[in-house]
C-alpha positions, -999 to 999 in steps of 0.1 A, spaced: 479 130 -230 451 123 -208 436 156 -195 434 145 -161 440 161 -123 471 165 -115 488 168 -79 513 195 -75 544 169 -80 530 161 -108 538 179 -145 507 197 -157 493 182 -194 488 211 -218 456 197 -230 431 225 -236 402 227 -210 365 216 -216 349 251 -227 313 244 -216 309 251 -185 306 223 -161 275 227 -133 290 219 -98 259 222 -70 258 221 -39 288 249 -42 285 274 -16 287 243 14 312 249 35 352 250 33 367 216 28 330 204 14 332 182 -15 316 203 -45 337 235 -29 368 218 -33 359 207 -69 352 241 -80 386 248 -65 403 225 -80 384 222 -116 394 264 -120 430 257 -111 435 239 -139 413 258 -162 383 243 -168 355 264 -166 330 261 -133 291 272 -130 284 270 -94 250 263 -83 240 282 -52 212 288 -33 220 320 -18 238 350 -34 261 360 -3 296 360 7 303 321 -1 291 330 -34 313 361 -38 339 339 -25 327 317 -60 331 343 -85 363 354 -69 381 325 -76 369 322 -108 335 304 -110 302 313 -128 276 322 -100 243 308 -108 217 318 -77 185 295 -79 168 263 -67 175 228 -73 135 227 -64 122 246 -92 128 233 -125 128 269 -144 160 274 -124 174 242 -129 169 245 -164 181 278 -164 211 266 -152 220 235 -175 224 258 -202 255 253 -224 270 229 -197 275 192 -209 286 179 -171 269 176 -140 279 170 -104 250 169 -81 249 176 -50 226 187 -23 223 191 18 205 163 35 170 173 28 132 154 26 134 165 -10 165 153 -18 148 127 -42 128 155 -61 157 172 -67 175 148 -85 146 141 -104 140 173 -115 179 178 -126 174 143 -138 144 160 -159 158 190 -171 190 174 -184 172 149 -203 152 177 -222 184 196 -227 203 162 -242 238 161 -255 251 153 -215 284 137 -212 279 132 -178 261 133 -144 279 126 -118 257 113 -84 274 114 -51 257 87 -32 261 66 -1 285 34 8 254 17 21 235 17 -16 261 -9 -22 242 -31 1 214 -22 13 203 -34 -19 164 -43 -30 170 -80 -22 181 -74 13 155 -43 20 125 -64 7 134 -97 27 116 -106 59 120 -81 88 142 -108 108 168 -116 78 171 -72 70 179 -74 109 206 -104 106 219 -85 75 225 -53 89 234 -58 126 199 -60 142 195 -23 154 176 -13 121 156 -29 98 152 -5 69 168 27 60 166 64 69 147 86 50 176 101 34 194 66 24 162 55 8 163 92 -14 195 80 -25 184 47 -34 152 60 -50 177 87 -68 201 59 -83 172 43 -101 157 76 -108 189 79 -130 190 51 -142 158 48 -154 166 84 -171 196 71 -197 216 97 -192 252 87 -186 256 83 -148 281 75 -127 275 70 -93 298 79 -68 295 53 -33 313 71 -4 317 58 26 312 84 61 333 110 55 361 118 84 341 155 79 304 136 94 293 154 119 293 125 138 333 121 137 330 158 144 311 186 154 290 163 177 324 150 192 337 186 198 323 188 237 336 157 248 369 163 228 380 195 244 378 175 275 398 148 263 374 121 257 358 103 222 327 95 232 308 79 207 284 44 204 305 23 184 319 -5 214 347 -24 190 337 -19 156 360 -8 133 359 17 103 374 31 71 365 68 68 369 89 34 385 117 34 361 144 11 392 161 -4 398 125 -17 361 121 -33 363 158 -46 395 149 -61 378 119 -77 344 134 -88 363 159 -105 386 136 -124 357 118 -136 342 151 -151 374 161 -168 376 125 -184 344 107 -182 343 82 -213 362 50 -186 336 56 -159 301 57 -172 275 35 -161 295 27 -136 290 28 -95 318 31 -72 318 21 -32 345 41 -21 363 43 18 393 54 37 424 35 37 426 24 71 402 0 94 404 8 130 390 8 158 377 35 183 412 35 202 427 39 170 406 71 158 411 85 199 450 85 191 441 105 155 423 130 174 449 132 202 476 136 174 457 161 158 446 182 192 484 178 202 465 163 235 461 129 253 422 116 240 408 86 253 378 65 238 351 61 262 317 38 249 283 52 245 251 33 245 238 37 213 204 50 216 220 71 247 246 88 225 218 93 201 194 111 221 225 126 238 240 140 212 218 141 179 183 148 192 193 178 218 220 193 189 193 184 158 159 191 172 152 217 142 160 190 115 147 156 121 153 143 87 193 150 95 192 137 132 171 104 120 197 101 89 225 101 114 211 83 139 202 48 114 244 56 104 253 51 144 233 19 147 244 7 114 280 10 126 272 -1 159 256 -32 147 283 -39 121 264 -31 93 297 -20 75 320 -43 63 357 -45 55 370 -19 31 376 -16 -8 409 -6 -25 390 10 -58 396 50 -42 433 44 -38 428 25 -85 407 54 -93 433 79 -75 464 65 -85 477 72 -50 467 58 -15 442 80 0 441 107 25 443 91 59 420 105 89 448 117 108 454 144 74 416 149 73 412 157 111 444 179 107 424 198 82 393 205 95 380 235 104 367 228 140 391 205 147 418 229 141 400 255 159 397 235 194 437 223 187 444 264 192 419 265 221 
């Protein structure tokens, strides 16, 4: 039997666990974050977990309570990363939107080639690698305009790390598989940003008629770790996954009204308004975040994204979470629904 994630309706195989330990990073992100819910849900059925984190605090105690290996370093210093390879034969990587993003997968990159015997690395990348490609991003100005909606031209400084980390990995030969998700329903966009105008009944954000498929992160946690329990069917391989349904703003303002238990109405931004509105003033500390999220608005705005894929619900064996069930269990969201 295939040692693969099971959901609780399901009967648990009795195949034994991977013993090496596999390195999650990116661990100690929040609750509901991908690689926290992987380390969640990699222990639960036994297989044993080295969580990367930056920080020894209380996410990290949270870590080793549930089970995990704590390892307390930098994905910026190759000692540590090296450090932390040791033993493990499978690698999720993950990091926090950062203007180094592309040394750190490098250096992981690095320090897993020295160690060799990897069965995997698993990348979590972007939904816009799948085509904002090196045809379209070297073509004349004018036809990368046409191609992705006319408010941008190139990409932000974190899509270009991700591209620049795909090839990185590539280029490395270890066995990769890179994981394409589309925004997550957990953006901050779809979020945190939206919480002020929310509590007073309004979704207010740039996106006129456009319609999107969100991914639930629970779904590409579940995914990424099915992958590292069974890797052999997916290597060399990239997917460009989304959420199951394409709506429209008026569509997401009845989500968030089901989910707040309150009448929400979509109200249209400006694009560079809602930007300056609402990234620059909230973001002013991080510009590489608020410029990253600002090229995602005017993507969407300009309808850079386009249709959706069924290979999350193939990969799952089940349809995928829907926003509604990702709203419902979000943090924030849940806390303004008891305001």
């Amino acid at each position: 039997m295939s040692d693969q994630l099971t959901h609780p309706n399901q009967t648990e195989d009795t195949t034994m666990p991977e013993r090496n330990p596999i390195l999650i990073t990116g661990a100690a992100g929040e609750i509901g974050g991908v690689s926290r819910t992987m380390v969640e849900m990699l222990l639960e059925r036994g297989h044993p977990v080295r969580a990367f984190v930056r920080r020894d605090d209380e996410r990290a105690h949270a870590l080793r309570q549930a089970g995990a290996e704590v390892f307390v370093g930098d994905l910026l210093n190759i000692a540590d990363v090296t450090a932390a390879l040791q033993g493990c034969r499978r690698i999720y990587f993950s990091m926090s939107l950062s203007p180094y993003y592309t040394d750190a997968v490098s250096l992981m990159a690095a320090a897993a080639r020295a160690h060799g015997g990897i069965e995997v690395f698993v990348n979590i990348s972007e939904f816009e690698q799948s085509f904002m490609t090196f045809e379209k991003m070297t073509a004349p100005d004018e036809e990368r305009r046409s191609w992705l909606g006319g408010l941008i031209a190139d990409w932000s400084p974190q899509q270009r790390a991700h591209w620049v980390a795909e090839q990185v990995l590539d280029w490395s030969g270890i066995p990769t598989v890179n994981v394409r998700a589309a925004m997550f329903v957990e953006n901050p966009i779809l979020t945190w940003l939206a919480l002020g105008p929310l509590s007073n009944g309004e979704l207010r954000l740039p996106f006129g008629r456009r319609r999107l498929a969100p991914i639930a992160s629970y779904d590409v946690a579940e995914l990424c770790a099915k992958i590292l329990v069974d890797p052999a069917p997916h290597i060399s391989k990239s997917y460009e996954l989304n959420g199951p349904e394409l709506k429209d703003m008026h569509g997401f303002a009845e989500d968030y009204g089901a989910a707040l238990g309150r009448q929400v109405t979509y109200v249209a931004e400006e694009v560079e308004t809602w930007n300056e509105t609402f990234v620059d003033s909230a973001l002013a500390d991080l510009p590489h975040t608020a410029e990253h999220l600002k090229t995602l608005t005017r993507l969407v705005a300009g309808g850079g994204y386009r249709g959706v894929t069924d290979q999350l619900e193939t990969l799952l064996g089940r349809p995928p979470k829907t926003v509604l069930w990702a709203l419902e269990n979000h943090p924030r969201i849940r806390k303004l629904a008891s305001a």
